[in-house]
N, C-alpha and C positions, 0 to 999 in steps of 0.2 A: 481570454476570458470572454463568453460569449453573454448576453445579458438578454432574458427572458421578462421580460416585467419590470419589476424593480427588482426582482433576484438574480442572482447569478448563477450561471452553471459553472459544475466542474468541468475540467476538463478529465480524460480519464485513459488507462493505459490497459489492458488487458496480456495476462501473465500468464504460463504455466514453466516457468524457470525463475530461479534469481536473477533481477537485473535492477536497473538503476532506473525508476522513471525521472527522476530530475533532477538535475547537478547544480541546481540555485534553492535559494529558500524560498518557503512557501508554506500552503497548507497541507494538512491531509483529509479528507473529507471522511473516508472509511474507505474499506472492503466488501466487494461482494462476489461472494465465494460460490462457483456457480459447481463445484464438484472437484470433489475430496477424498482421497484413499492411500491405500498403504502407507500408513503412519503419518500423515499430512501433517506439519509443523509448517506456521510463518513467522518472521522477526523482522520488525520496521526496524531499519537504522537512520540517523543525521548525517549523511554523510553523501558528496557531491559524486565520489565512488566506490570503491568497495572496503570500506572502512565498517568495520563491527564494533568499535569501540565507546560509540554512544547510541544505545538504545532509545529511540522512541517507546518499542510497546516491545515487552521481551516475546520468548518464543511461547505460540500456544498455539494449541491443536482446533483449525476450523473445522466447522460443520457445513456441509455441500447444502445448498439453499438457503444458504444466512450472509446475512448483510452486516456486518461490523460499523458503524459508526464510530469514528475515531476524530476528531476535533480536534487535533493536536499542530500547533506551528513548527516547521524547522526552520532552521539558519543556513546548514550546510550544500544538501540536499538531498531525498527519497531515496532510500538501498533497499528492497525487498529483498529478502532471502527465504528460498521456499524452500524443503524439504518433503518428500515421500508425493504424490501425486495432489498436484492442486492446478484448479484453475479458478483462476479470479480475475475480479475487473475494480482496480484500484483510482479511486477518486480523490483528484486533488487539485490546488492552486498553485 
């Protein structure tokens, strides 16, 4: 965690596949989806690897220039699973 002030930054992972940014718990700060097509679907999972079984934020369709704020804790740890062309840059603790 790097520390700006009295704020904290995320740390952050940038995506255009499913993968796992983090195998511990932690936060999720959001998404920012920098470009999106052919049927673009994402789904956060809990889970340290490729476990679909507990949802964070189920699947929905982003839009290329939007930013998702998601504030949400996991236990397990961060599984993005991405579908049809996405790229994004995923912020978390």
């Amino acid at each position: 965690m790097t520390y700006i002030g009295a704020q904290s930054a995320y740390n952050y992972k940038s995506l255009s596949a499913t993968a796992n940014v983090k195998a511990t718990d932690g936060q999720l700060g959001g998404i920012f989806v920098s470009a999106a097509s052919s049927t673009p679907t994402i789904t956060v999972y809990n889970s340290a690897a490729t476990g679909t079984t507990d949802p964070i934020v189920t699947v929905f369709t982003p839009v290329a220039g939007t930013y998702y704020p998601l504030p949400f804790a996991f236990g397990a740890g961060l599984y993005i699973v991405i579908s049809g062309t996405v790229s994004c840059t995923v912020a978390y603790l």
